[in-house]
C-alpha positions in Angstrom: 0.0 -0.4 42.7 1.3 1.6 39.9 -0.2 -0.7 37.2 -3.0 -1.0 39.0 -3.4 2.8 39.2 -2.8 2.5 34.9 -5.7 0.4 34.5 -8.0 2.7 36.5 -7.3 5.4 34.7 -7.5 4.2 31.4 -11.1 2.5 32.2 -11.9 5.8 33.5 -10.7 7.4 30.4 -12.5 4.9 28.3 -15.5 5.6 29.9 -15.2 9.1 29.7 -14.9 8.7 26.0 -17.5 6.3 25.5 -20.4 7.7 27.7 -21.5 10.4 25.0 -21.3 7.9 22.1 -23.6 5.8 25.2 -25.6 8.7 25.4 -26.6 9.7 22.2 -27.3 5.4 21.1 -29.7 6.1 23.9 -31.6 9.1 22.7 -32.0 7.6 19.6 -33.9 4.8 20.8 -31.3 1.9 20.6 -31.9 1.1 24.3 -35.2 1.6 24.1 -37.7 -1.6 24.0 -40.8 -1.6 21.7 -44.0 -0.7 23.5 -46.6 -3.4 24.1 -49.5 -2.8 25.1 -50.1 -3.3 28.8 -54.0 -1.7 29.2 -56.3 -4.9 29.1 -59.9 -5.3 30.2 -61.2 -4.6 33.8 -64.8 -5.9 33.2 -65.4 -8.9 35.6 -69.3 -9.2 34.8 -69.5 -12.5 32.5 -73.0 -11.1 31.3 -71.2 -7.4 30.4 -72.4 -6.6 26.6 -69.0 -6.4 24.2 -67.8 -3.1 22.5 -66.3 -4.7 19.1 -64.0 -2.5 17.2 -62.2 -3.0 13.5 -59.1 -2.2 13.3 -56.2 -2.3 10.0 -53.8 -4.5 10.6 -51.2 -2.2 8.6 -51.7 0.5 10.4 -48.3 0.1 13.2 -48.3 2.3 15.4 -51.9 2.5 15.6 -53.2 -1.1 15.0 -51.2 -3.9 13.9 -50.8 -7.9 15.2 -47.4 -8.4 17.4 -44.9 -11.3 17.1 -47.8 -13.4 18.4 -50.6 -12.8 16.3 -52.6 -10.5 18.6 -53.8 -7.1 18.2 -51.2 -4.4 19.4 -51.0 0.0 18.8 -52.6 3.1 20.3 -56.0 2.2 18.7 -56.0 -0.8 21.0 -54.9 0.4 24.1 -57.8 3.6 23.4 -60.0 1.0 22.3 -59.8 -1.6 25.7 -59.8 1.8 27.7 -63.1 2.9 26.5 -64.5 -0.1 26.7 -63.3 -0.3 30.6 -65.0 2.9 31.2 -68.5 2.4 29.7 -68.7 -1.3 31.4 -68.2 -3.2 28.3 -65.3 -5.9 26.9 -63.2 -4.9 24.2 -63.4 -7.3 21.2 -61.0 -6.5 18.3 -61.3 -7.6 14.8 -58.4 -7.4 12.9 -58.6 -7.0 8.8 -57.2 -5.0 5.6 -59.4 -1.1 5.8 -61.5 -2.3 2.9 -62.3 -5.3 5.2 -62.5 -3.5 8.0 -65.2 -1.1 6.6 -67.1 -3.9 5.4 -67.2 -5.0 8.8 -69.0 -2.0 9.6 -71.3 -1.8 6.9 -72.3 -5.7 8.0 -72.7 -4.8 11.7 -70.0 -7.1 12.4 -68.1 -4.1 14.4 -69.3 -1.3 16.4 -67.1 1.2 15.9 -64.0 1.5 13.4 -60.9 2.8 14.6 -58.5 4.7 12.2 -61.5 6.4 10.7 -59.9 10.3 9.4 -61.5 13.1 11.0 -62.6 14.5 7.3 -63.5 11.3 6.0 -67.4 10.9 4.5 -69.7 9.3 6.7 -72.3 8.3 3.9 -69.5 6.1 2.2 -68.6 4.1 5.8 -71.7 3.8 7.0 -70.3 5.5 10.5 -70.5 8.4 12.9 -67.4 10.1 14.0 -66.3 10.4 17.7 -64.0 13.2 18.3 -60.2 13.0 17.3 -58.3 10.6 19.7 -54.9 11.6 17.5 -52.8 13.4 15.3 -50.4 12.9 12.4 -49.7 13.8 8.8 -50.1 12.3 5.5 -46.8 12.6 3.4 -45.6 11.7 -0.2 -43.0 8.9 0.0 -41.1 7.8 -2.7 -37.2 7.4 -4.2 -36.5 10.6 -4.1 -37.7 13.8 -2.7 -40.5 16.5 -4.1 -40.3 20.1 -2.6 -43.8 20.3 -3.3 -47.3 18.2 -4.4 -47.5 20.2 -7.7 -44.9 17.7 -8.7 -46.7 14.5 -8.5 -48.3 15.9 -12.0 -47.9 12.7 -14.2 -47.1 10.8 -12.0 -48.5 6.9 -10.7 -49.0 7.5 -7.3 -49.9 4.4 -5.0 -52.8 5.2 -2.4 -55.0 3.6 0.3 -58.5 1.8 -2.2 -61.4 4.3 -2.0 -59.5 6.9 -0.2 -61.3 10.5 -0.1 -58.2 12.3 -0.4 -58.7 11.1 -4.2 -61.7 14.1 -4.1 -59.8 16.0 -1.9 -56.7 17.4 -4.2 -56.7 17.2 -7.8 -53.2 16.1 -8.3 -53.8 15.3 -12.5 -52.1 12.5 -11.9 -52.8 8.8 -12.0 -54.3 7.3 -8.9 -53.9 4.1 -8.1 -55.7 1.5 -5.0 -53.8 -0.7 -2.5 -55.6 -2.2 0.4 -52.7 -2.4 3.0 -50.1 0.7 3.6 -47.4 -1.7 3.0 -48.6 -2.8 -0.2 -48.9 0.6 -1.1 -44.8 1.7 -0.1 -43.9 -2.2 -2.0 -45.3 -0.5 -4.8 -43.3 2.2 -4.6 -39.9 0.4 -4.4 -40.6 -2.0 -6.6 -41.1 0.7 -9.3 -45.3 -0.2 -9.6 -46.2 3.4 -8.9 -43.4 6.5 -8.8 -45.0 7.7 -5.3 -47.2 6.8 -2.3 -49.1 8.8 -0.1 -49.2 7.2 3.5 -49.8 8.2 7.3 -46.4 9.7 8.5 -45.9 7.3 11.5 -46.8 4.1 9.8 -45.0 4.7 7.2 -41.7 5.3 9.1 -42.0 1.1 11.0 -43.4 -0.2 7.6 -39.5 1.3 5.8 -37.8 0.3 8.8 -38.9 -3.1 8.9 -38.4 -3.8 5.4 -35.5 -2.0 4.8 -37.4 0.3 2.2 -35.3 2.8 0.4 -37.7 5.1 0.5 -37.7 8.8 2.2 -40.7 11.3 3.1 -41.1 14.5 1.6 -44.0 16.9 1.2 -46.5 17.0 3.5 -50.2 16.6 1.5 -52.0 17.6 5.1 -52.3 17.2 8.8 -54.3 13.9 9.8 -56.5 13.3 13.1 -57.5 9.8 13.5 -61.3 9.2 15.3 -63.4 6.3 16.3 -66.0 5.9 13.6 -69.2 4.4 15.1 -71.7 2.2 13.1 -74.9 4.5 11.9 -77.0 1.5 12.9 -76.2 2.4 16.4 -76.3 5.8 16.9 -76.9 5.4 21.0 -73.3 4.6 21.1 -72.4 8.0 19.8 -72.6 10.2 22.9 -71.0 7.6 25.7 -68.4 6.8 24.0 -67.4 10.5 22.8 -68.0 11.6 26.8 -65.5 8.8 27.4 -63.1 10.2 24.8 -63.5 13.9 26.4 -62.6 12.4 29.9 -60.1 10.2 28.8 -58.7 13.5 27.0 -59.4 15.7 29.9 -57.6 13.1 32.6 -54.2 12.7 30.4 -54.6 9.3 29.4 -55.2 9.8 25.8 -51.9 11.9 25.5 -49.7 9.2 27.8 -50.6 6.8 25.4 -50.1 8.9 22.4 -46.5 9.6 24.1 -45.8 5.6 24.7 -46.9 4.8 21.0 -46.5 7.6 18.9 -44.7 10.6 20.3 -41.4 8.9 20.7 -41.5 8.1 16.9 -42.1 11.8 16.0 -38.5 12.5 17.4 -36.0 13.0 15.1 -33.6 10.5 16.1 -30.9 11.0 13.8 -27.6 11.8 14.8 -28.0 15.9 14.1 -31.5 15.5 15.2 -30.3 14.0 18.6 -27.2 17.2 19.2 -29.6 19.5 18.0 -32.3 18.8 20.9 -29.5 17.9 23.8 -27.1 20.7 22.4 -26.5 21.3 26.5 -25.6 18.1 27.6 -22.7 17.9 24.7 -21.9 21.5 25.3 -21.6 20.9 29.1 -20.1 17.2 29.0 -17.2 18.6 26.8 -16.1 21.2 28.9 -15.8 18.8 31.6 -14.6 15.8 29.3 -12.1 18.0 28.5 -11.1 19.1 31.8 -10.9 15.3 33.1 -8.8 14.3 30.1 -6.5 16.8 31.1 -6.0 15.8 34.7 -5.7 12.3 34.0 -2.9 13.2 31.5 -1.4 14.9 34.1 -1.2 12.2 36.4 -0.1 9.9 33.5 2.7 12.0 32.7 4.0 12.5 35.9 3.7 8.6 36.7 5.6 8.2 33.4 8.2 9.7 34.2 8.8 8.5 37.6 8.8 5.0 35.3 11.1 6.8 32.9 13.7 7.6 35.5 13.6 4.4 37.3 13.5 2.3 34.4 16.8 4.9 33.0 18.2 3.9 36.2 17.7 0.0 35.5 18.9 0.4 32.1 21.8 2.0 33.0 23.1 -1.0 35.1 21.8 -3.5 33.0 24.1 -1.7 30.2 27.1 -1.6 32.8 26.2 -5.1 33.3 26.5 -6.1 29.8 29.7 -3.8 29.0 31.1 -5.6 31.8 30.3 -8.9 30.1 31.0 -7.7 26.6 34.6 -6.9 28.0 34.8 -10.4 30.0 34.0 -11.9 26.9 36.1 -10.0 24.4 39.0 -10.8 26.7 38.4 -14.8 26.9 38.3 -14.1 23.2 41.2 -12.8 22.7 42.8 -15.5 25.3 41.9 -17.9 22.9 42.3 -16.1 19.9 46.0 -15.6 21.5 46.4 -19.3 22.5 45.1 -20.9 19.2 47.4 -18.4 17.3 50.3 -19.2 19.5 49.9 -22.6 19.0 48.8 -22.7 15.4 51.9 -20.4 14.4 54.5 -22.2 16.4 53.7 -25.5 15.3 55.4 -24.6 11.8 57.7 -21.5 13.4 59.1 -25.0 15.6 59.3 -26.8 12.3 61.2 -23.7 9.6 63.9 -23.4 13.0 64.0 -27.2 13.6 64.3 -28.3 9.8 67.2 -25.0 9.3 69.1 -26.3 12.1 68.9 -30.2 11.0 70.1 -28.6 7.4 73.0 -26.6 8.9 74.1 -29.8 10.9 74.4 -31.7 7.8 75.8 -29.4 5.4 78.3 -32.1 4.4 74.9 -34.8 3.8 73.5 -33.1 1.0 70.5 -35.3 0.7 69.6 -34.9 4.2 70.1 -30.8 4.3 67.5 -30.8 1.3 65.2 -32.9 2.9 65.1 -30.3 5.7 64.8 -27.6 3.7 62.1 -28.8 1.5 59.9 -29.7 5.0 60.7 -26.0 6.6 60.0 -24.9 2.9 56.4 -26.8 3.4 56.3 -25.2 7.5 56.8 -22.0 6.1 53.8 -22.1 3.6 51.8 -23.6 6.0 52.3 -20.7 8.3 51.8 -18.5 5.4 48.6 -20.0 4.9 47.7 -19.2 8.7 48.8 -15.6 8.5 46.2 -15.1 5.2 43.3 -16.8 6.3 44.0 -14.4 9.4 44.2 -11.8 7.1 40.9 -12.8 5.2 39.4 -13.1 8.3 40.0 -9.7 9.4 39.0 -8.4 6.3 35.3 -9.6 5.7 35.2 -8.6 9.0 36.3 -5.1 9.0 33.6 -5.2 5.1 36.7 -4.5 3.3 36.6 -7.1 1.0 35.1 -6.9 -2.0 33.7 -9.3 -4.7 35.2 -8.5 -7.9 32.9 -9.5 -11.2 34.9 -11.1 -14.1 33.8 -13.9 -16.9 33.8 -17.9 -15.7 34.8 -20.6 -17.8 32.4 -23.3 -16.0 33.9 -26.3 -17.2 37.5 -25.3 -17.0 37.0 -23.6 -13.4 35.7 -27.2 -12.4 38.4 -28.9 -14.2 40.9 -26.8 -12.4 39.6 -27.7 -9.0 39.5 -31.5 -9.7 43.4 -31.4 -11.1 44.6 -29.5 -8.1 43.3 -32.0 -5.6 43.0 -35.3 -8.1 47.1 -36.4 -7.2 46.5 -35.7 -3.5 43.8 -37.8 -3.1 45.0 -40.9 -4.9 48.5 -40.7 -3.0 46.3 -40.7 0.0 44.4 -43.8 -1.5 41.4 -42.1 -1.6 38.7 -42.4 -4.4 37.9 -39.3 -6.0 34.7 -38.5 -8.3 34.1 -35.4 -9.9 30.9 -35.2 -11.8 29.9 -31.5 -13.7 26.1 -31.7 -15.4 26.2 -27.9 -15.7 25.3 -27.2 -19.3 25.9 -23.1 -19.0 29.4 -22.7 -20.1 30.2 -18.7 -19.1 29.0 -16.8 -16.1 30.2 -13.8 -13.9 31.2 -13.9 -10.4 34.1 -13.5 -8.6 36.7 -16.7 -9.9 39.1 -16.6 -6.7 36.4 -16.6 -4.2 34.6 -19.3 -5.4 37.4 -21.1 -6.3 38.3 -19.9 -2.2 34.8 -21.9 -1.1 35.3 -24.8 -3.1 39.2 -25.6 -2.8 38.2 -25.3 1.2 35.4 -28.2 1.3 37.7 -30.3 -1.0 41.2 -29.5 1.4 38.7 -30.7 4.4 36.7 -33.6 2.8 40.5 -34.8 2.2 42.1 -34.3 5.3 39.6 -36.0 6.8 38.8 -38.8 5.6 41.1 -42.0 5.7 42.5 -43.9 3.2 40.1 -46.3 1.4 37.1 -44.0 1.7 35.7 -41.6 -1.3 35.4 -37.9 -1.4 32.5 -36.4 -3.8 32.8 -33.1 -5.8 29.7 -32.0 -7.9 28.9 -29.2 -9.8 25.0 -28.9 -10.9 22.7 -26.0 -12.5 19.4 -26.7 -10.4 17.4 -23.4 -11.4 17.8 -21.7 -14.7 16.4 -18.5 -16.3 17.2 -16.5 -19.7 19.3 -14.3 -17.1 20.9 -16.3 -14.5 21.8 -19.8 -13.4 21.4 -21.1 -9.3 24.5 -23.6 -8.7 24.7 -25.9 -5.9 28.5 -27.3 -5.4 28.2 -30.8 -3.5 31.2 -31.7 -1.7 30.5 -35.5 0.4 32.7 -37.6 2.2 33.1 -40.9 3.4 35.2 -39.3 6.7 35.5 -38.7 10.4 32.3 -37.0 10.4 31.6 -34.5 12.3 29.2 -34.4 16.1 25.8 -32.5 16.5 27.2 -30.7 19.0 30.1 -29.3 17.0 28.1 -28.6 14.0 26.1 -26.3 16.1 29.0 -23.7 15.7 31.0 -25.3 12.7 31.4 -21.7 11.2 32.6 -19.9 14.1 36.3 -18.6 14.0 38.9 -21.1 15.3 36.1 -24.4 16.1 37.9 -27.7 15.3 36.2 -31.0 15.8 39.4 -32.2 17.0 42.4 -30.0 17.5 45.5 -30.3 15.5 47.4 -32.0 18.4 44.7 -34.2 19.3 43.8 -35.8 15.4 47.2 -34.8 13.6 45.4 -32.8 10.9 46.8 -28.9 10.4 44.2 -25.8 10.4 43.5 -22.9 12.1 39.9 -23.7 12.4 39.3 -20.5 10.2 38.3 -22.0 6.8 35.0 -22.6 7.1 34.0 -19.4 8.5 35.5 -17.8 5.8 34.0 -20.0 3.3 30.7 -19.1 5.1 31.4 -15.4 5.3 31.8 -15.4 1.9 28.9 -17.6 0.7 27.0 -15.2 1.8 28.3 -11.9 0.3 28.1 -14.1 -2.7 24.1 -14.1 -1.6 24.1 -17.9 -1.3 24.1 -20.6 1.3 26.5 -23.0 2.8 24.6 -25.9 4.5 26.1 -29.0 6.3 24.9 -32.4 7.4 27.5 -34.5 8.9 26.8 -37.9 10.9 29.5 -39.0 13.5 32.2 -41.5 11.8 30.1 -41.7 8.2 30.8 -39.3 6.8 30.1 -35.0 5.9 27.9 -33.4 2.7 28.6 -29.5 1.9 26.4 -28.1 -0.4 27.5 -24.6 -1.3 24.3 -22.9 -3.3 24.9 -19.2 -4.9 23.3 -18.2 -8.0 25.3 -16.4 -11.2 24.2 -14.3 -14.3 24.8 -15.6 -17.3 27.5 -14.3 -19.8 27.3 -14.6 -23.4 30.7 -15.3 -24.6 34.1 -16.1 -23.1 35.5 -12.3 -24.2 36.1 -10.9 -20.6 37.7 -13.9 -19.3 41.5 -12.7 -18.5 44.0 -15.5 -20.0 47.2 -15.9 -18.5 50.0 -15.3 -21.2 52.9 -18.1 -20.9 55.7 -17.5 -18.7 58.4 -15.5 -19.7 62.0 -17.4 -19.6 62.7 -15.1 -16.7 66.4 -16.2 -16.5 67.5 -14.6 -19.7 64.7 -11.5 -20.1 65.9 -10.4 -16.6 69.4 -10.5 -17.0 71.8 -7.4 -17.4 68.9 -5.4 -16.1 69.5 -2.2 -13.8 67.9 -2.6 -11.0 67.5 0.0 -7.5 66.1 -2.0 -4.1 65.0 0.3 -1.8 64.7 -1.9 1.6 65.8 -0.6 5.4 65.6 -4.3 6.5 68.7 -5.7 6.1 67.8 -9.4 6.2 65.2 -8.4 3.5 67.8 -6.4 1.3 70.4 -9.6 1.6 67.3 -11.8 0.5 66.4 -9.6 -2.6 69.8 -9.2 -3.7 70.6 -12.8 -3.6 67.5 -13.3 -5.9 68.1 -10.7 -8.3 71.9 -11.2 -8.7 71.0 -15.2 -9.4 68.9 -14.2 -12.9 71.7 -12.0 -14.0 70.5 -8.4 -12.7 72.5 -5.5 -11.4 71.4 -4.1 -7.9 72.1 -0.8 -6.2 70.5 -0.2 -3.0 69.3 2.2 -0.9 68.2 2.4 2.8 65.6 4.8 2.7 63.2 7.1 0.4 65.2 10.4 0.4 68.8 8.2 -0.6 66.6 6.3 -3.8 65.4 9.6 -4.4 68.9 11.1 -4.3 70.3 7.6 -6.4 67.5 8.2 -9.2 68.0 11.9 -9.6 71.9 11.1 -10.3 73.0 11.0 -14.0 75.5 8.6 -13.7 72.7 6.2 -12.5 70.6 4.7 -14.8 68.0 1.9 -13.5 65.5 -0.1 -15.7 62.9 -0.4 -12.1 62.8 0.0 -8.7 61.6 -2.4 -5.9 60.7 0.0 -3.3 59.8 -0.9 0.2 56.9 0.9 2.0 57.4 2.1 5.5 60.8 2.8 5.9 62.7 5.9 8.2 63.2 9.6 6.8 61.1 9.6 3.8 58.7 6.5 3.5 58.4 4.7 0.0 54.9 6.7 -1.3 56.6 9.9 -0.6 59.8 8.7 -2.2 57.6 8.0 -5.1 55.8 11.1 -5.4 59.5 13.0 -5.5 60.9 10.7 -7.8 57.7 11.7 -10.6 58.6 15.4 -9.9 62.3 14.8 -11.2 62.6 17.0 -14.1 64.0 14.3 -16.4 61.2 12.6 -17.8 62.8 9.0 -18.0 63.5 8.7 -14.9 60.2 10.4 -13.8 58.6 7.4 -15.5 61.1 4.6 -13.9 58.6 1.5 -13.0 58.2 1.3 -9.1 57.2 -1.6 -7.8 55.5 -1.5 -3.9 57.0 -4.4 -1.6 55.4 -4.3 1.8 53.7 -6.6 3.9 50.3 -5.2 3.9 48.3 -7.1 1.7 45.1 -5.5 1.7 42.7 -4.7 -1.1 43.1 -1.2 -0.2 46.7 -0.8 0.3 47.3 -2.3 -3.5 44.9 1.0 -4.6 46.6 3.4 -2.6 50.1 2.6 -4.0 48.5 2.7 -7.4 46.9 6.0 -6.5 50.9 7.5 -5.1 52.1 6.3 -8.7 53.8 3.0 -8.6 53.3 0.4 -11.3 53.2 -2.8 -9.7 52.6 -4.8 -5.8 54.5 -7.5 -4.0 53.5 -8.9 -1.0 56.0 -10.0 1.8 57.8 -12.9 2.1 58.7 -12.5 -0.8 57.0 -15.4 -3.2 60.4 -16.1 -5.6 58.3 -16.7 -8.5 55.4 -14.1 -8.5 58.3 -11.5 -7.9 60.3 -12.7 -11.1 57.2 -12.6 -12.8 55.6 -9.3 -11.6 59.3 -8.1 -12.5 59.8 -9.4 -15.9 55.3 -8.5 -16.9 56.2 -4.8 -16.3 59.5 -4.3 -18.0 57.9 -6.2 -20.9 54.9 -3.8 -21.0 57.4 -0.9 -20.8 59.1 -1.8 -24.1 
């Protein structure tokens, strides 16, 4: 009901709107059909004499020939009624004037019709009846005159033999046309400058040829007769007695109306507000007033929509909350269960392997063998925790692509040698193939590296022994500025189903899980291979076919760089064992387990350790003058004074050495933003736990080297 109630009123409104525009379409005529002529001969007598009549066929609205042929105007319809009256049938002749005047002067025609009121008898041959009209004669041309003084010089285009020649002195240059048409031609076609034509003829004769041609002065009024042959003068007094009565009964004037008087209108749009100035006036106020009320009823049935549909919305939005929730908490059921799983499988392995190692302390080869497999668990979990870690941070946007100088060729060389050994142990046949011929770029080297080493670990995981694994590297798109790369990594393997690859980069999706084919992973690599493809601004696309085989194609595009000069080369490692040794060294660590594992460390490349359970007691160990340390491996969140505050006291102690001791962070966060902020509380250096033996060593030994 309500919509149909809409439509009603916006029809309504619509018409409203559109009934003046209607309105004023109408008063200028656009609805309005031409008139025809519809008064035709009465006379039944076969022997009844004829009345013929010549008539110009340029002369429209008076006389002209209709889409017929046949004689149509006012002249005809005045003509056929006088011809009714005295008895007679109307014969019309149709011709140019000069023709028709001829006509006259042969006694081919009785009377002439058109004949001015003014016009000299002796040079028609006629006698005039009395006027049956009225009009004006105008100057027409490209542009407008104010006055006739200014046709002075001018060509001027006007009806052959006309008397108005004798009548006004114009000194300017006369010149004959037999039709009025030929004469307004003239005039656009540049013949003559102006033409001087019968107002109301003139007006259908632009319109229908789409003359650009206006009126302007007015030279004088006109009144159109009946000229009657001077052979017959005993025509003169019937037919003006029939012109009196035809005058006197209102027939002369309602044909004058139908033919002429609608025409004399000014019909353009100010014309048409000017003479119905109290329609519009009226139809305003009341357009305005129903405008109003149907915005009224709009408004109110708006808002009874508004609060309805506010109601809806509201429980559609519980609805969805309560889905969102359901779903977040099946998420996080599996997000839980593949964790639990995932992270037990190698927790199972470290505590299985230690206790097969304890068991056999007196079987050396069998206690290594266990430790080197828990060693492998325990990097395998560590691998877990990070991509968890990645994972969170793309998501959370706080990773960030950091810009540095490429070596091409020895990024892709890298690649092939870390996975080259793997898969020919695995008896797989590897092919590595770089056409790229640009040899420095900048991107970020660890995330791309990050894509690519992920494809490769897959494509070799799965697929068995005997089949071939791809790697490519090609420039596809190349301008002065930048190169587009697309990375092909194929496969011979398990392949992968339609299905699946419907969702292949969705957190924790496995084709098979890791009980179920053998093969480790989270499930996480690929979508943070995708995730950051596309902060790179390129594409990772798949096509995989069930038991043939799998094709990546990573796509990104790189500017060039012109030299190798901001490409960071990794100095040769220190001989760790002897630069470390004798060094001072204060480990700051409330985790006891942690403390025992750092001590062992330390103590095995020859440094002395002091430690200290908390910030206040390093700060309190630093400030002493009997202690002297070379660097401090200071732990983060710890009780009574965490490790940034302990910092910021230890660069307040008023001896400047040990103001400038080198701090080094050890915590577990490893976040982008955590490695700034302990920069930004004054410590030198960052090590992430569990503690990697060698990076620590190293990260140890770079920073007392640079403090030299």
């Amino acid at each position: 009901m309500k919509n149909r109630l809409k439509v009603f009123l916006i029809l309504l409104t619509a018409v409203i709107i559109c009934f003046p525009v209607v309105y004023t379409f109408y008063k200028q005529g656009l609805f309005t059909p031409a008139p025809t002529v519809t008064t035709v001969s009465t006379v039944t007598d076969v022997n009844a004499e004829t009345l013929t009549f010549a008539m110009d066929y340029d002369f429209d609205p008076y006389s002209y020939l209709d889409k017929n042929g046949d004689p149509s105007g006012l002249n005809v319809e005045i003509a056929t009624e006088i011809a009714n009256r005295m008895g007679r049938k109307a014969v019309i002749l149709t011709g140019n004037w000069q023709e028709c005047k001829a006509m006259i002067k042969s006694s081919q025609a009785d009377v002439l019709a058109g004949l001015e009121i003014f016009a000299d008898e002796s040079k028609t041959s006629t006698l005039k009846t009395i006027p049956i009209s009225h009009d004006s004669i105008k100057v027409y041309g490209k542009t407008a005159i104010n006055d006739v003084g200014s046709l002075s010089g001018k060509r001027v285009g006007i009806s052959a033999g006309s008397i108005i020649t004798k009548l006004y002195e114009l000194n300017c240059e006369y010149v004959g046309y037999n039709t009025n048409t030929e004469i307004l031609q003239a005039v656009a076609n540049g013949e003559v400058d102006y033409g001087i034509v019968h107002g109301s003829p003139a007006e259908k004769i632009i319109e229908k040829n789409h003359l650009d041609l206006i009126g302007s002065a007015t030279l004088m009024e006109s009144f159109p007769a009946f000229g009657i042959r001077e052979t017959a003068p005993e025509l003169e007094e019937p037919i003006n007695d029939v012109i009196k009565s035809m005058a006197d009964d209102g027939t002369i004037n309602k044909l004058y109306d139908k033919w002429i008087g609608s025409n004399l209108q000014n019909k353009t749009l100010v014309g048409v507000f000017a003479s119905n100035q109290t329609f519009y006036i009226s139809y305003a106020f009341f357009a305005m007033f129903a405008l109003l009320l149907i915005f009224y009823v709009v408004s109110v049935l708006h808002r009874r929509e508004h609060d309805l549909e506010t109601a809806l919305s509201y429980q559609k939005v519980l609805e969805t909350e309560k889905q969102h929730a359901e779903a977040a908490n099946i998420a996080k059921s599996i997000f839980l269960s593949n964790m639990s799983h995932d992270i037990r499988t190698p927790m199972n392995a470290i505590i299985g392997f230690n206790a097969i190692a304890s068991q056999h302390l007196d079987d050396p080869k069998t206690a290594q063998d266990a430790l080197a497999k828990s060693k492998d668990a325990s990097e395998h979990m560590m691998n877990i925790i990070n991509d968890i870690l990645d994972m969170s941070r793309i998501e959370s946007g706080r990773l960030e692509l950091h810009e540095e100088v490429i070596d091409v060729k020895k990024a892709f060389t890298q690649n092939e040698n870390m996975f080259r050994l793997g898969m020919e142990q695995k008896g797989l046949h590897f092919i590595a193939e770089n056409t790229a011929s640009t040899c420095y770029v900048y991107g970020d080297d660890m995330r791309i590296k990050q894509v690519i080493t992920n494809l490769l670990s897959n494509a070799m995981k799965f697929t068995p022994a005997g089949g071939t694994v791809l790697y490519r590297c090609e420039e596809t798109q190349k301008t002065p500025d930048t190169v587009h790369y697309d990375i092909t990594v194929k496969d011979t393997g398990i392949g992968m189903s339609e299905e699946y690859q419907k969702h292949l980069f969705q957190p924790f999706e496995r084709e098979r899980t890791a009980t179920e084919s053998g093969i480790q992973g989270t499930g996480l690599g690929l979508s943070i291979a995708k995730k950051l493809t596309d902060l790179m601004g390129g594409t990772l696309t798949c096509t995989s076919q069930l038991g043939k085989g799998t094709t990546f194609v990573f796509s990104f595009d790189a500017k060039t760089a012109s030299d190798h000069t901001g490409i960071q080369e990794k100095p040769e490692p220190p001989n760790i064992g002897t630069m470390l040794k004798g060094r001072h060294i204060l480990l700051v660590e409330d985790n006891q387990l942690n403390q025992e594992i750092a001590c062992h460390i330390l103590t095995d490349v020859g440094c002395s350790v002091d430690t200290a359970e908390n910030g206040a007691e390093a700060v309190d160990k630093v400030a002493l003058d009997s202690n002297d340390y070379d660097l401090i491996l200071m732990d983060i969140q710890m009780p009574v004074m965490d490790g940034y505050q302990a910092t910021k006291e230890i660069r307040k102690l008023p001896d400047p050495r040990k103001a400038k001791t080198p701090i080094i962070a050890m915590s577990a966060n490893a976040f982008e933003e955590d490695i700034h902020k302990a920069t930004e509380q004054g410590m030198n250096g960052y090590i992430t736990k569990p503690i990697d033996v060698p990076k620590m060593l190293e990260a140890i030994q770079s920073l007392l080297s640079s403090q030299k």
